[in-house]
C-alpha positions in Angstrom: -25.6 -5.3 29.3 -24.7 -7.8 26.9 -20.9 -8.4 25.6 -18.9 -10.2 23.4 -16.2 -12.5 24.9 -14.2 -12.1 22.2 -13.3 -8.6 22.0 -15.2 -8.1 25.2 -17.0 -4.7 23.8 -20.4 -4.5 25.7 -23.4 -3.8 23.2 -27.3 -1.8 23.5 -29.8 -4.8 24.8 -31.3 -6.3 21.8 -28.2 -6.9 20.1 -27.3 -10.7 19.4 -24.5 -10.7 17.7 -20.9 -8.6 17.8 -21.1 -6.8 14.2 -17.1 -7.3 14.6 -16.4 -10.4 15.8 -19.6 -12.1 14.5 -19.9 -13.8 17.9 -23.1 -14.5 20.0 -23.3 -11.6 22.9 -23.4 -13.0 26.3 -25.3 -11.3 29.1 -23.5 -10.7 32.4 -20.5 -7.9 33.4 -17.6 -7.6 30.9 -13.6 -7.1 32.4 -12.0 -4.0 32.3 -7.8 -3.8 32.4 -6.8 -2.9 35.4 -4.3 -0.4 33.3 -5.6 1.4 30.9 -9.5 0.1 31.5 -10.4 -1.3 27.4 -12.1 -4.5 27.7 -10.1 -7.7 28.0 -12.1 -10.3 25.8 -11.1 -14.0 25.8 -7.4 -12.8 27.0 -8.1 -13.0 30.4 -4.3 -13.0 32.1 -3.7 -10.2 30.3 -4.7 -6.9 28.4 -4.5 -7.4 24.4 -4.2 -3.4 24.5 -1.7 -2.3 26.5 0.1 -5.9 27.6 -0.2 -5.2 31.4 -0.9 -8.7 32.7 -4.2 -9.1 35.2 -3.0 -9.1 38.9 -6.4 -9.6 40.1 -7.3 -12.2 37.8 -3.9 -14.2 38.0 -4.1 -17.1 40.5 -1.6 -15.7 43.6 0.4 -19.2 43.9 1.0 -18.9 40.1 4.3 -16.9 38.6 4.5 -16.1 35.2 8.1 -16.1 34.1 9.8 -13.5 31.4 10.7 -15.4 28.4 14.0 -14.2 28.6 14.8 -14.0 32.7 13.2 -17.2 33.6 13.5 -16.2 37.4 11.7 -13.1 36.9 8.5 -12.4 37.1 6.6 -11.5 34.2 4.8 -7.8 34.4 3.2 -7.8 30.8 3.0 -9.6 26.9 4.5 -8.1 24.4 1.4 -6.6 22.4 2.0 -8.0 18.9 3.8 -11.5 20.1 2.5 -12.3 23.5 5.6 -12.8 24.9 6.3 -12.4 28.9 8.2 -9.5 29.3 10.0 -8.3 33.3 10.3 -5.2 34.0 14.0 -5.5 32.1 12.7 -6.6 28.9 9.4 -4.8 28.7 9.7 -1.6 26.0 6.8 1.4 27.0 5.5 3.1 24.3 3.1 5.4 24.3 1.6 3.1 27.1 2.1 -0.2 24.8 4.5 -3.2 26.1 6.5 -4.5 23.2 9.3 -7.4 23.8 13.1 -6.7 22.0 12.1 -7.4 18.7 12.4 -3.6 16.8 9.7 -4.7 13.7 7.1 -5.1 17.2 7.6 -1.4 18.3 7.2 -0.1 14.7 3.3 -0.7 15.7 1.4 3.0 15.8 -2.4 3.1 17.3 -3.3 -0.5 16.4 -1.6 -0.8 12.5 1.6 -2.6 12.0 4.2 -2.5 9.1 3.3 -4.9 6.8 5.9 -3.9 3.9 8.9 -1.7 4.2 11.1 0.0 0.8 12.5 3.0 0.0 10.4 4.8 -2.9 7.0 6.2 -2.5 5.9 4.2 -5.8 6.4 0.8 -4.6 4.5 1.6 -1.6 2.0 2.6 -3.4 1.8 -0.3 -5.8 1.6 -2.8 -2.5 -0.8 -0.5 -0.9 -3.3 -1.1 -3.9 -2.4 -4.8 -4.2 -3.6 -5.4 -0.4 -6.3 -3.2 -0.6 -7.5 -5.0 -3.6 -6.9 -8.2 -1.6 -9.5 -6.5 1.0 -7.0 -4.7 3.8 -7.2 -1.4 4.8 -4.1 0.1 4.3 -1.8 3.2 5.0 1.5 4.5 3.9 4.0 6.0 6.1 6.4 7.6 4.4 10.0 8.8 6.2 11.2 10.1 3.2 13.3 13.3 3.2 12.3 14.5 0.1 14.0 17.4 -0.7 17.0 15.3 -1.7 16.4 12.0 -4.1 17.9 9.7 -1.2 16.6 5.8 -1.7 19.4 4.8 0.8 19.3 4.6 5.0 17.0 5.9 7.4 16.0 8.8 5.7 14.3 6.7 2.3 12.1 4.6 5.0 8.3 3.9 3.2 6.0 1.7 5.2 2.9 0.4 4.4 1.0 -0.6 7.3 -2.5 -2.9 8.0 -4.6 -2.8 11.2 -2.3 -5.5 13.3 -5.1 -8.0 13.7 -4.6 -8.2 9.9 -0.5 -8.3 9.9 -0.4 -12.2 9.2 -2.8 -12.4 6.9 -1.4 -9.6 4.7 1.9 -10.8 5.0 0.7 -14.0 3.7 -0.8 -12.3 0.7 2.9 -10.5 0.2 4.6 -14.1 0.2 2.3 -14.8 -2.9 3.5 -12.4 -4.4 6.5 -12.9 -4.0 7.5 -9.5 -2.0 8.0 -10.8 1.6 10.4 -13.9 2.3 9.2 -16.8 4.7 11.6 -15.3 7.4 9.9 -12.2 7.3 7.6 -11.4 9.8 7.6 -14.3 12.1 7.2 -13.9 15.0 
């Protein structure tokens, strides 16, 4: 069946083109993880889903090391960074590998936290502005309220994107002038 080598979804026969990706389907057998079995696309050495990297597919005379233990061996990339996390390093969730970095776990079935404040109005006013600038969007709201708290954990309101479009709504925020250049590098 034909597949894209992209996102490496396989397709009906007939189908040229990946309606996502807009890439030409190639005919042939597409890779599965060896973890949690989604299709690897161009990221061969390791799984874009879950972070597990590829035993199989990784040369056996070739290490790769953990960005932060350089002796150790690397057992996955950090989902949202692609770092090369050890078994030390490497933060599970919900069958995810994340490196250190907190704003990387904050990711929740494939959207990320693009904006973070503390009242439900501003979220919303950055929700419409991205989804005017063509993101789906969705607010997450941690707010406790029963009580008018805009202060610590318990005023937390995040507006989130689908994390293959993180950079390029946080790009749209630093036009605006809501998101710093520091913010959300990686």
């Amino acid at each position: 069946m034909p597949f894209c080598r992209q996102c490496g979804y396989e397709y009906e026969e007939g189908i040229l083109v990946c309606p996502d990706c807009n890439e030409a389907l190639e005919p042939g057998e597409r890779l599965l993880c060896e973890s949690c079995y989604e299709p690897l696309g161009e990221a061969k050495t390791f799984c874009r889903h879950c972070g597990k990297l590829q035993s199989s597919l990784i040369d056996e005379d070739k290490t790769i090391a953990c960005e932060n233990h350089p002796k150790a061996a690397a057992i996955a990339m950090c989902i949202m960074c692609s770092k090369a996390v050890c078994g030390d390093c490497a933060i599970n969730r919900q069958g995810k590998i994340f490196c250190e970095n907190d704003e990387h776990v904050k990711v929740a079935e494939n959207w990320a936290v693009a904006y973070t404040t503390g009242t439900d109005y501003e979220a919303q006013m950055v929700r419409a502005n991205l989804e005017g600038a063509g993101f789906p969007c969705m607010v997450f709201s941690q707010r406790d309220h029963v009580f008018f708290l805009t202060l610590s954990d318990m005023a937390v309101v995040n507006v989130m994107v689908p994390k293959s479009m993180l950079t390029q709504a946080q790009d749209v925020l630093r036009k605006m002038g809501l998101v710093s250049e520091d913010d959300g590098a990686s």
